[in-house]
MIPAVEX-708753 format. One line per 10 residues: for each residue x, y, z of N, C-alpha, C. Coordinates in Angstrom, 1 decimal. Each point is the difference from the previous one (the first is absolute). Layout:
% MIPAVEX-708753
X:Y:Z:X:Y:Z:X:Y:Z; ...
This chain:
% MIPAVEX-708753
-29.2:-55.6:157.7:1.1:-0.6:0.6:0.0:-1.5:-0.3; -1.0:-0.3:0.4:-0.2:-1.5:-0.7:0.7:-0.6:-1.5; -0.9:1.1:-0.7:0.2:-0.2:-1.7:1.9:0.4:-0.3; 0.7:0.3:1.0:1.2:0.6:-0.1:0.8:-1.7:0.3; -0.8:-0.3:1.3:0.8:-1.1:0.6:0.1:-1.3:-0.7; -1.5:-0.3:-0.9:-0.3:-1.0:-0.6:0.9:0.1:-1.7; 0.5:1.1:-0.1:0.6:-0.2:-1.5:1.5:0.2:0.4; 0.4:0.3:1.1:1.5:-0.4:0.8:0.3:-1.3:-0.4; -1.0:-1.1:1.0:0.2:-1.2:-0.1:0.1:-0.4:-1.0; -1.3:0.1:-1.2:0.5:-0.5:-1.4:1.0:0.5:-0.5
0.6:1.1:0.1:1.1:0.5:-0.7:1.0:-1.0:0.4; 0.2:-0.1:1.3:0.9:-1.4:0.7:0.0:-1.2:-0.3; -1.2:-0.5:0.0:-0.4:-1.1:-1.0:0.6:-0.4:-1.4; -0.5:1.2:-0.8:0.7:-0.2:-1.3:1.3:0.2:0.3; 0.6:1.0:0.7:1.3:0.1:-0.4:0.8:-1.3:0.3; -0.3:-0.8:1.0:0.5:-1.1:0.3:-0.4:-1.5:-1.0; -1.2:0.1:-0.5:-0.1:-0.5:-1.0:0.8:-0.4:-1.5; 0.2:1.8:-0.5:0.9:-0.4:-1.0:1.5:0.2:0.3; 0.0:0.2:1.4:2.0:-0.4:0.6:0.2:-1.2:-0.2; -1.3:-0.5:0.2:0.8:-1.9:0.4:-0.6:-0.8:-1.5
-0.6:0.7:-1.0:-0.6:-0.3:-0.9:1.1:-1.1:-1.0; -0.4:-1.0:-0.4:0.6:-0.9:-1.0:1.4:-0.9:0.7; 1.0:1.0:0.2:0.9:-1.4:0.7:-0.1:-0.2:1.8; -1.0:1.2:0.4:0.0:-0.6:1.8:0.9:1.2:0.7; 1.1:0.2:-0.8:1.0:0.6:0.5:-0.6:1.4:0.0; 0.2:1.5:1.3:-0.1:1.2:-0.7:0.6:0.6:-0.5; -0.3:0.5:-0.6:0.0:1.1:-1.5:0.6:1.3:0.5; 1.5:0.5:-0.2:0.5:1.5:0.0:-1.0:0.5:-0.8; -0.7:1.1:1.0:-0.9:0.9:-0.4:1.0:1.1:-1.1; -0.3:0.2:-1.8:1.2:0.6:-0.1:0.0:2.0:0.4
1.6:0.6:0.2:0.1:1.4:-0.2:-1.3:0.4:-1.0; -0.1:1.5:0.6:-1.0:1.0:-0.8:0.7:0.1:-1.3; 1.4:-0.2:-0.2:0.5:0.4:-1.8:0.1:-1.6:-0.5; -0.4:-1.1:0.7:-0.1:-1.4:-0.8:-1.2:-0.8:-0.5; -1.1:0.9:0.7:-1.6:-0.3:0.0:-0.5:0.4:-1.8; 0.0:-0.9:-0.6:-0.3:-0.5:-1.3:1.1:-0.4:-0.6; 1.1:-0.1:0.2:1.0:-0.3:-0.6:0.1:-1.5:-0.4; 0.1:0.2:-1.4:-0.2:-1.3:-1.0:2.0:-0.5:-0.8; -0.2:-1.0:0.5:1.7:-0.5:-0.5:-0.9:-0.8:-1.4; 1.4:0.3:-0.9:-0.7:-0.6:-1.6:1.1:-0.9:-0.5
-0.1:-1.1:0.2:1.4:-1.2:-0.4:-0.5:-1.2:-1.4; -0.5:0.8:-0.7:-0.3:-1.5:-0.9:1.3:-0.1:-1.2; 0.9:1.2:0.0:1.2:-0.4:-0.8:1.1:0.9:0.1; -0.2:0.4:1.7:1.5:0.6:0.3:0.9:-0.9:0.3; -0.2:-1.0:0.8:1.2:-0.5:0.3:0.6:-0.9:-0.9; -1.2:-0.7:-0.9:0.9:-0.7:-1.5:0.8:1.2:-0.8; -0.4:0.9:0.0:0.7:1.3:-0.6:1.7:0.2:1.0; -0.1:-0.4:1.2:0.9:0.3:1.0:-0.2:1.3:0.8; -0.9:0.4:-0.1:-0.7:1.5:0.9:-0.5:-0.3:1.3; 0.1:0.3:0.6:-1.0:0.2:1.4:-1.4:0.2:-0.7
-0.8:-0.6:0.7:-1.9:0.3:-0.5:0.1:1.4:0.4; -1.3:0.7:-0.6:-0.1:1.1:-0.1:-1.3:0.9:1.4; 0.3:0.9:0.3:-0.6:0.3:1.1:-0.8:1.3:-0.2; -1.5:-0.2:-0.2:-0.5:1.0:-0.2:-1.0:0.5:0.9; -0.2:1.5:0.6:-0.5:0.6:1.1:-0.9:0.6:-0.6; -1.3:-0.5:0.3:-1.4:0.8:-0.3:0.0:1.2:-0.1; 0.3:0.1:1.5:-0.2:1.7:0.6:0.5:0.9:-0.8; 1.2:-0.2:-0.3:0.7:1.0:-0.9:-0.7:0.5:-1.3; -0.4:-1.3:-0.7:-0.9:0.5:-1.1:-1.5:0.5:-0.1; -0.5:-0.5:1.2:-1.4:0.7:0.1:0.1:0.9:0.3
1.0:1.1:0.5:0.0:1.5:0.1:-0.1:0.5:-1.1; 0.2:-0.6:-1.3:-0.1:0.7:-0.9:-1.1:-0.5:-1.6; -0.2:-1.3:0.2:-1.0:-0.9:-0.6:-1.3:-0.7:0.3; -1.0:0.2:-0.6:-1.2:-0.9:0.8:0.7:-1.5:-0.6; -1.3:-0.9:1.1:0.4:-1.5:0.0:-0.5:-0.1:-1.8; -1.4:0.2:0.0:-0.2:0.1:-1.7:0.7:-0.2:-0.9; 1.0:1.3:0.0:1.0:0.0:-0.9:0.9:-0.8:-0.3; 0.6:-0.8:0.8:0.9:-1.3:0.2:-0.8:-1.0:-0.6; -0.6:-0.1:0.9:-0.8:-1.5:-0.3:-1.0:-0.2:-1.0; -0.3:0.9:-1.0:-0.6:0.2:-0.6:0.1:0.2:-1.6
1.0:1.5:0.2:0.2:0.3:-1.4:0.8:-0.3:0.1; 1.0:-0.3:0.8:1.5:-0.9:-0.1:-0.2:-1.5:-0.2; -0.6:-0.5:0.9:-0.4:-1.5:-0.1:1.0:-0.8:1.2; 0.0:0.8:0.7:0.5:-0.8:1.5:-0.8:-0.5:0.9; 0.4:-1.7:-0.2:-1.1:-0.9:0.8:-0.2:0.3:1.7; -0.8:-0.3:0.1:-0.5:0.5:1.8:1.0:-0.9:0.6; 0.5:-1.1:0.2:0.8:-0.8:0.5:2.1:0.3:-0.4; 0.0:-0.2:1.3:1.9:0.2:-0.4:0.6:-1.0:-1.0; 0.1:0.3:-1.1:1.0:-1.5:-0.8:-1.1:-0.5:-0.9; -1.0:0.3:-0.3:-0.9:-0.3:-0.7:-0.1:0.7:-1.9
0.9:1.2:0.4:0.1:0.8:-1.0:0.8:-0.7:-1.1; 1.3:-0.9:0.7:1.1:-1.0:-1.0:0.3:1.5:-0.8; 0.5:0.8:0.8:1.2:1.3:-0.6:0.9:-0.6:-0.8; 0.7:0.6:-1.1:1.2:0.0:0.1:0.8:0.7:-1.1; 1.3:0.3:0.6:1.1:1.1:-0.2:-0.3:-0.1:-1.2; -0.8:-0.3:-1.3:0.1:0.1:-1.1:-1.4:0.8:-0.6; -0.7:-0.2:0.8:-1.2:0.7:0.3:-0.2:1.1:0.3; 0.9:0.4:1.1:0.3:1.4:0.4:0.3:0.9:-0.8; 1.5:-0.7:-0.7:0.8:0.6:-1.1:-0.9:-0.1:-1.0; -1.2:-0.4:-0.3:-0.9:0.3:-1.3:-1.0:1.4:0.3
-0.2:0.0:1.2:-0.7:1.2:0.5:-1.3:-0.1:0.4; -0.1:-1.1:0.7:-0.9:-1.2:0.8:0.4:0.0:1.6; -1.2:0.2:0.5:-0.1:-0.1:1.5:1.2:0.3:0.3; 0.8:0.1:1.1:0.7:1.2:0.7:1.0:1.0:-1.0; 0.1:-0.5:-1.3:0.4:0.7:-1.2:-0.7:1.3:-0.3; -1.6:-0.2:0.4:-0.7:0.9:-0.7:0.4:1.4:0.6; 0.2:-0.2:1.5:0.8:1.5:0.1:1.2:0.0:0.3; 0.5:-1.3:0.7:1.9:0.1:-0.2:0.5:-0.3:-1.6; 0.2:1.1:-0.4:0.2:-0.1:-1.4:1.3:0.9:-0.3; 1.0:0.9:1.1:0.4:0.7:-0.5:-0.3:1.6:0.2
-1.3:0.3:-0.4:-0.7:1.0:-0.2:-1.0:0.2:1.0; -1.2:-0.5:0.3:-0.6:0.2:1.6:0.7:-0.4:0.7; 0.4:-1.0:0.3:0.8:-0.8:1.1:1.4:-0.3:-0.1; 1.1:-0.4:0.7:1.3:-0.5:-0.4:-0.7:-1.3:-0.6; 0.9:-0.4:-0.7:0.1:-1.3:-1.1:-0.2:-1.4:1.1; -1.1:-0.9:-0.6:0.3:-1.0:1.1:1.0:-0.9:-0.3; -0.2:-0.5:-1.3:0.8:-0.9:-0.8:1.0:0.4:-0.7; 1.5:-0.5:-0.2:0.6:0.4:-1.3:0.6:-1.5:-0.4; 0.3:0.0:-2.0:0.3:-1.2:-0.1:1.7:-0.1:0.9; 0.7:1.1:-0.2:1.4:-0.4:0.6:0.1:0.5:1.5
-1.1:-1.0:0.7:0.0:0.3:1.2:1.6:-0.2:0.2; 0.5:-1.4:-0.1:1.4:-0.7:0.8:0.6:0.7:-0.6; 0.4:0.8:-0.6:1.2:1.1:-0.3:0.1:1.4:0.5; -1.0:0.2:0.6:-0.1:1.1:0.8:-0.2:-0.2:1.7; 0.5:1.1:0.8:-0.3:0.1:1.0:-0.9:-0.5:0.5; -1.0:-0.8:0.8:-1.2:-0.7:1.1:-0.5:1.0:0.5; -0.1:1.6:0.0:-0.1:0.7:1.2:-1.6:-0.4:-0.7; 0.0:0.9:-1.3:-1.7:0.2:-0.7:-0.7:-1.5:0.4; 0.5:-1.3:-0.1:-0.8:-1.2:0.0:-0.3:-0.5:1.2; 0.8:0.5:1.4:-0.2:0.1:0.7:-1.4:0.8:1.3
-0.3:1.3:-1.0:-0.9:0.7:0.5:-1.5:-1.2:0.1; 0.0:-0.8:-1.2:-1.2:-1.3:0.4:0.2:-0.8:0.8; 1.3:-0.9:-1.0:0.6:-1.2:1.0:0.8:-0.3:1.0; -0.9:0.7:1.0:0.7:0.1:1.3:-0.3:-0.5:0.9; -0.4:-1.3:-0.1:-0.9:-1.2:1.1:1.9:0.0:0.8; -0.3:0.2:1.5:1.3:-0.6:0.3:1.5:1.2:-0.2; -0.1:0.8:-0.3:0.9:1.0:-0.7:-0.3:1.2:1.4; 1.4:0.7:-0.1:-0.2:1.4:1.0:-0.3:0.7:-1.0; -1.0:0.9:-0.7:-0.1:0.8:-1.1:-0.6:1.2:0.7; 0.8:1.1:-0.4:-0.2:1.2:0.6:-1.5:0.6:-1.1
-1.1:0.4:0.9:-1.3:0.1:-1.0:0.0:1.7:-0.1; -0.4:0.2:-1.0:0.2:1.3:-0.7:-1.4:0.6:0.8; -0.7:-0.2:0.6:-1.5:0.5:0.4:0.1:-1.1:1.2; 0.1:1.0:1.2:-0.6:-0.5:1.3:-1.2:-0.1:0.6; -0.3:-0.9:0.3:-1.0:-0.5:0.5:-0.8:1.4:0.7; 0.4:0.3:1.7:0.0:0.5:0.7:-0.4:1.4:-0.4; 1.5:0.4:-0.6:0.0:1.6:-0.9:-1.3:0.4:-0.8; -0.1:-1.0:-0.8:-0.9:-0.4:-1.1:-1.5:0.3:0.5; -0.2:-0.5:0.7:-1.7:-0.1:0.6:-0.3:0.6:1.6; 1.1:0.9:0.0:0.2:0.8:1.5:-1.2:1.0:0.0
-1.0:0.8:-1.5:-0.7:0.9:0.5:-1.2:-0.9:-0.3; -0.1:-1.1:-0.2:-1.6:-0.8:0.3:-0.3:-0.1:0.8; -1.9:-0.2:-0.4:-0.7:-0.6:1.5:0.4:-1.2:0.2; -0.1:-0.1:1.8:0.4:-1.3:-0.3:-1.2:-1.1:0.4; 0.4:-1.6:0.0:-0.6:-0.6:0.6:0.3:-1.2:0.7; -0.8:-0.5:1.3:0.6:-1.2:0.5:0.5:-1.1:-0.5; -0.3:-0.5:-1.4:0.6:-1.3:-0.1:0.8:0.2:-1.9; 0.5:-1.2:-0.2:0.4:0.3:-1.3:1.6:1.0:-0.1; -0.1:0.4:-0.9:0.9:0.9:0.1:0.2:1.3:0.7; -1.5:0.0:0.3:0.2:1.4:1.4:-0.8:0.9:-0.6
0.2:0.1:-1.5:-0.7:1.3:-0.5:-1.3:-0.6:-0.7; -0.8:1.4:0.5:-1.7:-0.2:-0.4:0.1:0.3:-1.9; 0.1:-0.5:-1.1:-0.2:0.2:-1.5:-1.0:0.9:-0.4; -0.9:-1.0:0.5:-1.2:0.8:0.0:0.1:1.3:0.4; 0.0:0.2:0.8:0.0:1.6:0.4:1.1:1.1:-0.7; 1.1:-0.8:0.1:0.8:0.7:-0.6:0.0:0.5:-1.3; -0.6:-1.2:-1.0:-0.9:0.6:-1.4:-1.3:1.1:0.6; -0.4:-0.1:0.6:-1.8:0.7:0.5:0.8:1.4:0.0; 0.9:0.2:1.0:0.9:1.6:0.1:0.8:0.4:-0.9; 0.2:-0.9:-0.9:1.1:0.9:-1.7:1.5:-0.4:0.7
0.3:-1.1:1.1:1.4:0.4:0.6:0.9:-1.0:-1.0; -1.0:-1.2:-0.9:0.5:-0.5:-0.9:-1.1:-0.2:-0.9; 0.8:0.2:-1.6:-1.1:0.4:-1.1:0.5:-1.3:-1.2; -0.5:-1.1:0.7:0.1:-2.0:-1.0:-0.7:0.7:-1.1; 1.0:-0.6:-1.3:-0.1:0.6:-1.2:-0.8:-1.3:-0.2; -1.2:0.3:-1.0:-0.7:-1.6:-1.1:0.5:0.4:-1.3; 0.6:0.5:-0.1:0.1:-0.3:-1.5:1.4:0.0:-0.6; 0.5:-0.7:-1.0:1.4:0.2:-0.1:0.0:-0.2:-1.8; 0.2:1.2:-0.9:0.4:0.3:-1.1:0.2:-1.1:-0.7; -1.0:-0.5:-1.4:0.9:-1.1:-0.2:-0.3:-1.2:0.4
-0.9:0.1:1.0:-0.1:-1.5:0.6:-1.9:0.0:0.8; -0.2:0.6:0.3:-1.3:0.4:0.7:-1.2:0.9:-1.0; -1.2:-0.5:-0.4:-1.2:0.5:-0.6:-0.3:1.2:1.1; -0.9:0.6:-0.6:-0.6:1.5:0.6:-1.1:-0.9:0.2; -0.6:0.3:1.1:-1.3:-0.4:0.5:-0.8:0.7:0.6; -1.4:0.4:0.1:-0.7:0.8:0.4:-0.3:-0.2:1.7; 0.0:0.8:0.3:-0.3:0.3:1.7:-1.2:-0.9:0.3; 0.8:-0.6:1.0:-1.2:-1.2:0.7:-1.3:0.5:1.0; -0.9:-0.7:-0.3:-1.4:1.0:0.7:0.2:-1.0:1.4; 0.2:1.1:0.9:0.1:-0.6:1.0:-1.2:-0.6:1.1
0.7:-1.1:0.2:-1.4:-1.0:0.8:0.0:0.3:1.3; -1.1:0.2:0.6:-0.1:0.1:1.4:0.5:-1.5:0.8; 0.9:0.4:1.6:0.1:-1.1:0.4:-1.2:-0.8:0.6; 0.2:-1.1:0.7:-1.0:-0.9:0.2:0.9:-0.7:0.8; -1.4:-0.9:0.9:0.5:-0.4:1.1:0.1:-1.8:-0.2; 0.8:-1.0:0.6:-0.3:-1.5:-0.2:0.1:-0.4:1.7; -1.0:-0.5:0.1:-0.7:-0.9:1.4:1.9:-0.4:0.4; 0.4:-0.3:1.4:1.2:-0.5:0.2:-0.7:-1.3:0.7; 0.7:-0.7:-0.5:-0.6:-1.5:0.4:0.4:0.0:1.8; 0.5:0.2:0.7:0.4:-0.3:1.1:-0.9:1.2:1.2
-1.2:-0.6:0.6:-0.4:0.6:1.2:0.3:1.0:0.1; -0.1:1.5:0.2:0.4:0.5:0.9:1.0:1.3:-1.0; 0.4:-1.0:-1.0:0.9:0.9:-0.6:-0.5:1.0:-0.8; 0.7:1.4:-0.2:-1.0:1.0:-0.7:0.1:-0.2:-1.6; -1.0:0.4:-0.7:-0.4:-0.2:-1.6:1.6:0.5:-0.7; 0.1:-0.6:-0.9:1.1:0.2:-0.6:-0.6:1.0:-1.2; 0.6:1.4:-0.2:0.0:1.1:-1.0:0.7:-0.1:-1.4; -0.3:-0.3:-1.0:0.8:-0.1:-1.1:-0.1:1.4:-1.2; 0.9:0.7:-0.1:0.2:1.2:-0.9:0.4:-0.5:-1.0; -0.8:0.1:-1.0:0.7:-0.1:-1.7:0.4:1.4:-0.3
-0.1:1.4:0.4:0.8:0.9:-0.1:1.6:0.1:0.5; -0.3:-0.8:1.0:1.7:-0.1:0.9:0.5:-0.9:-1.3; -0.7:-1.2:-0.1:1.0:-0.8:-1.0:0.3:0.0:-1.3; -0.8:0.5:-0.4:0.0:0.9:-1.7:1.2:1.5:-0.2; -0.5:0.5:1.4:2.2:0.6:-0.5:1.1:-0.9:-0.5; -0.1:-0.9:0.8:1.2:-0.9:-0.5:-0.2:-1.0:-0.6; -1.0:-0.6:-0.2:-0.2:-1.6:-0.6:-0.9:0.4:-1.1; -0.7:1.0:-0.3:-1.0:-0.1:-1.0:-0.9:-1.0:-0.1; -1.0:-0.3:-0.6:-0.5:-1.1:-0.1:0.8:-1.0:-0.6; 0.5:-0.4:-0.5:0.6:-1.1:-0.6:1.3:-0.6:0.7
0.5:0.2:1.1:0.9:-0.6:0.6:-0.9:-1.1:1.3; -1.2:0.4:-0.1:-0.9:-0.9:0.9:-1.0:-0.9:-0.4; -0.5:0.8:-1.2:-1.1:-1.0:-0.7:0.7:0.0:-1.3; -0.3:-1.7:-1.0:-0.5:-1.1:0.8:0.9:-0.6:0.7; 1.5:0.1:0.0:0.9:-1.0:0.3:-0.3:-0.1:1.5; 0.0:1.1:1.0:-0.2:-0.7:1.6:-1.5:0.3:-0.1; -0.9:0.9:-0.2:-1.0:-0.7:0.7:-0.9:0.1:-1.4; -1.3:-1.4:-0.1:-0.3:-0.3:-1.3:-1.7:1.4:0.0; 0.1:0.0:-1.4:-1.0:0.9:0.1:0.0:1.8:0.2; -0.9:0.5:0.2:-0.2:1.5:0.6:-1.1:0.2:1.2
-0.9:-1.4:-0.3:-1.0:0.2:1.1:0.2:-0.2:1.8; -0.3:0.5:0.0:0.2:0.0:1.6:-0.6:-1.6:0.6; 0.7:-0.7:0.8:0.0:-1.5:0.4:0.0:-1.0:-0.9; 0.5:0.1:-1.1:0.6:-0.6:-0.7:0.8:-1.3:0.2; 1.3:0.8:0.6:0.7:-0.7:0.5:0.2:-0.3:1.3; 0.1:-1.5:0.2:-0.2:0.0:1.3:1.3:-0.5:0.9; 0.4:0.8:0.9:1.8:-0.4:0.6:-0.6:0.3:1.8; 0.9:-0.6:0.1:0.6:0.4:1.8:1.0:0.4:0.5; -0.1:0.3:1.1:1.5:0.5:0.7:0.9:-1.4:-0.3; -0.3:-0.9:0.2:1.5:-1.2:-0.3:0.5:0.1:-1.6
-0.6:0.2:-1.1:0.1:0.4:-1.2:0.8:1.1:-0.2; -0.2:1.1:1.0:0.6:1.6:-0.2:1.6:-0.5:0.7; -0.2:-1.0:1.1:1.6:-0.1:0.6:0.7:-0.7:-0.5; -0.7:-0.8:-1.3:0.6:-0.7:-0.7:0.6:0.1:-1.5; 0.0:1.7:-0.1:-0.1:1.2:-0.7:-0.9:-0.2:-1.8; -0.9:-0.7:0.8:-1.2:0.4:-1.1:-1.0:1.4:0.1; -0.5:0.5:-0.9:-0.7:0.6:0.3:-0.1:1.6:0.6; -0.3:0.5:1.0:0.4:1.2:0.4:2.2:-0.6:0.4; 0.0:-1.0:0.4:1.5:-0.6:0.5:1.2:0.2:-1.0; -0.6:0.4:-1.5:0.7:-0.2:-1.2:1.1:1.4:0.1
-0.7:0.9:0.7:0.8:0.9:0.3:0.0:0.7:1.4; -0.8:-0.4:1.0:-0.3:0.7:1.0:1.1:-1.6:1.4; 1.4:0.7:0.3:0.6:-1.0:0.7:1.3:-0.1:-0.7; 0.1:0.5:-1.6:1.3:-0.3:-0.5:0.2:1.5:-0.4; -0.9:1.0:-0.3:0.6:1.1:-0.5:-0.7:1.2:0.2; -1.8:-0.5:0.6:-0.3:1.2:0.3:-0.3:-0.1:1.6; -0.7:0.5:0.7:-0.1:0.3:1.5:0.2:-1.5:0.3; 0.2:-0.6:1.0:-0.1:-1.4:0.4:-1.3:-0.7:1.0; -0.4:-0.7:-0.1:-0.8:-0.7:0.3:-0.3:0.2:1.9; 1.0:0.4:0.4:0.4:0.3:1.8:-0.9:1.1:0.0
-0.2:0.9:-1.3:-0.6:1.2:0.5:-1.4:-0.1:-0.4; -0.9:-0.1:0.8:-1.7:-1.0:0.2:-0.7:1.4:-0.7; -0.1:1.0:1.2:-0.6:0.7:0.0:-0.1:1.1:-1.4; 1.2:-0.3:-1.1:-0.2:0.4:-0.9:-0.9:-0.4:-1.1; -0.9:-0.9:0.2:-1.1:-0.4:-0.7:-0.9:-0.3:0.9; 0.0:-0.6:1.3:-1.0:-0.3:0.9:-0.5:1.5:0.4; -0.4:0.9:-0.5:-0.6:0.9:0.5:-1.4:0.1:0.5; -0.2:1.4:0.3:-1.9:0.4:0.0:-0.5:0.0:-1.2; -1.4:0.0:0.1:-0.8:-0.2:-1.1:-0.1:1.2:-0.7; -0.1:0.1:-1.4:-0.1:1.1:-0.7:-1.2:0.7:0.5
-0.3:1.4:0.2:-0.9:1.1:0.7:-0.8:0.5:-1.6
């Protein structure tokens, strides 16, 4: 009861934390279908487009993070990638599968001579765009979970209810099966609070090794790198993706666990 009561408060704690975080003001906590949602403006509107509006969720039902950011080459940060419509149209990052052939086309050169419907399915910052894949509909037979977008990933990959492809024809090496590491525990610096559990099985579904080492954390050895909770809310580190795309930071107890048995 105690241990229930005491990760309440922190949950309250933080949650209030990163509400008022950076301008003071709080923060619309966003909808379960807006939780990762990344706007991409570094040359829509010189182009005359609405910035482009892209929803995590949607694609991680059918892609690991790996594969994107990896063999595609999409930077961990929104707008860091410097896309563009010419890029696509070469068959480069969101080209590689809106080509036509896996995916509808993202780019065409005679966009302005044709209809906005197709250009619109991106650039729809601001726009009523009717979405071809509902949110709701879409992820109605997953587990779910309290924070984030509602639905547990993890689990959902663990039960076959979604099967994130790594590899994509063409663009992705064959790689041999990863020997998997047992998890292990890191001291939580705060009194009281329980050991934090880290699975490199959980995260090697999706990130493989190389979406984590070396760029976020240096090394393979264990304490290597050295961060804190202000670091992670400051999306370094476990923060780089945990708060913007995968479970959010509100939910403690998803790493503050018991000790491995």
């Amino acid at each position: 009861m105690k241990k229930t009561l005491f990760l309440a408060i922190v949950s309250a704690i933080v949650f209030l934390g990163v509400a008022f975080a950076e301008t003071g003001v709080k923060k619309r906590r966003p909808l379960p279908f807006e939780y990762g949602r990344v706007v991409i403006n570094n040359y829509s509107e010189g182009a005359r487009l609405a910035p482009v509006v892209f929803d995590h969720w949607q694609h991680r039902m059918n892609f690991t993070c790996r594969v994107c950011h990896v063999d595609i080459g999409f930077a961990m940060k929104a707008g860091a990638t410097d896309i563009r419509a010419v890029d696509n149209m070469s068959g480069y990052y969101c080209g590689t599968c809106h080509n036509g052939q896996k995916a509808f086309s993202s780019c065409e050169l005679d966009f302005g001579l044709k209809s906005t419907e197709t250009c619109d399915r991106c650039h729809s910052l601001g726009k009523k765009v009717e979405r071809k894949f509902d949110f709701a509909e879409t992820t109605r037979g997953l587990p779910k979970e309290r924070f984030g977008n509602g639905v547990d990933w993890e689990k959902a990959e663990a039960e076959g209810k979604i099967t994130p492809s790594d590899y994509i024809e063409g663009v992705s090496i064959k790689r041999d099966e990863l020997v998997v590491q047992k998890d292990f525990e890191l001291d939580a610096k705060v009194e009281g609070m329980p050991e934090i559990i880290f699975s490199h099985k959980k995260h090697t579904v999706w990130n493989g090794c190389e979406l984590c080492h070396p760029e976020i954390f240096i090394g393979i050895k264990r304490g290597t790198t050295k961060y804190s909770m202000v670091d992670i809310y400051e999306g370094k580190f476990c923060g780089a993706c945990h708060g913007s795309v995968a479970f959010p930071l509100l939910d403690c107890q998803r790493c503050h666990t018991q000790k491995v048995q």
